[in-house]
C-alpha positions in Angstrom: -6.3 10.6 1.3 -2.7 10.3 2.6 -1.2 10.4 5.9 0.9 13.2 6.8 4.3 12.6 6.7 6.0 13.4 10.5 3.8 11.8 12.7 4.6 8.8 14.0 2.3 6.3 16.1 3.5 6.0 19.8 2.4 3.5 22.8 2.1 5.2 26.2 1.4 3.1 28.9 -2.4 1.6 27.5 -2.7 4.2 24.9 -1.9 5.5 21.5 -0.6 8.8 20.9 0.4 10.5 17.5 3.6 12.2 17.9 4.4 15.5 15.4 8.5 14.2 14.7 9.4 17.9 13.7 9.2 21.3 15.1 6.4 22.3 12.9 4.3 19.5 13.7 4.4 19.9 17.2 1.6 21.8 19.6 1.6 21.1 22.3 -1.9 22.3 22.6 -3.7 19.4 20.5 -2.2 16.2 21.5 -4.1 13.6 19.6 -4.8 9.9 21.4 -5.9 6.7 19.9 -7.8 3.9 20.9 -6.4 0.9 19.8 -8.8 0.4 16.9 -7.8 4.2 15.5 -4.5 2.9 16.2 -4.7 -0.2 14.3 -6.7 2.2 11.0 -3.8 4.7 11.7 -1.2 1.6 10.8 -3.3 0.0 8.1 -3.3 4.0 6.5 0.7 4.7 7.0 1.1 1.3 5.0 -1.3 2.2 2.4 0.2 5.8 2.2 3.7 4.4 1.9 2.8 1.7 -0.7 0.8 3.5 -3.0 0.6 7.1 -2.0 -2.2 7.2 -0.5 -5.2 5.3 1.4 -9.0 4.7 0.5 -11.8 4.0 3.2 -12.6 0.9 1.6 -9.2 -0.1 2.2 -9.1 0.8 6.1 -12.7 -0.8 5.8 -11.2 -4.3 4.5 -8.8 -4.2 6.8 -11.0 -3.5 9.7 -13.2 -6.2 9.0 -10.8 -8.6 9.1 -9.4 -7.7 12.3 -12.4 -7.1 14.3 -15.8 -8.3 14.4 -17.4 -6.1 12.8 -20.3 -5.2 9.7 -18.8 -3.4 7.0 -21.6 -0.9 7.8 -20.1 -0.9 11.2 -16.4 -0.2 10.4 -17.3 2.3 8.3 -19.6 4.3 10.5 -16.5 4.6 12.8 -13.7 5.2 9.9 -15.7 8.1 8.8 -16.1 9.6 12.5 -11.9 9.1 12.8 -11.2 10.3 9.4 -13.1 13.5 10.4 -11.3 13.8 13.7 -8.1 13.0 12.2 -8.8 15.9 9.6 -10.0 18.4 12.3 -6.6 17.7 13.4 -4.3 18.0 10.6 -2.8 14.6 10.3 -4.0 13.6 7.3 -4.6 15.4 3.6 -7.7 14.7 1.5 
């Protein structure tokens, strides 16, 4: 998987938002927020994207891990449930 190039990770006030940096990006319609964990897997994927092209669960489960305290079985149940919202809304290419 791979981010999609043009969004960009914004702090509003308490909260995450991912901003769509060019005209086609935008819609206004879907704005998408972030906790700060989905935050924090939406970092750890832009850096994998950027490094290697693209990112693996396992990676964004690693990383999790080590942030948080939390089971591997744990960090992935919620990776999968924000990789599937974060396909639903087009911010990332499988």
């Amino acid at each position: 998987m791979r981010t999609i190039d043009g969004f960009r990770l914004r702090k509003l006030g308490n909260e995450y938002i991912l901003v769509g940096e060019s005209m086609e990006l935008i819609n206004f319609n879907k704005m998408i927020t972030l906790n700060e964990t989905a935050a924090f897997l939406w970092q750890k994927a832009e850096e994998q994207t950027a490094a290697h092209g693209v990112f693996t669960t396992a990676e964004l489960c690693k990383a999790l891990c080590a942030e948080y305290e939390v089971s591997p079985e744990q960090a992935m149940s919620d990776i999968d449930a924000t990789l599937d919202e974060w396909k639903k809304a087009g911010v990332i290419a499988v």
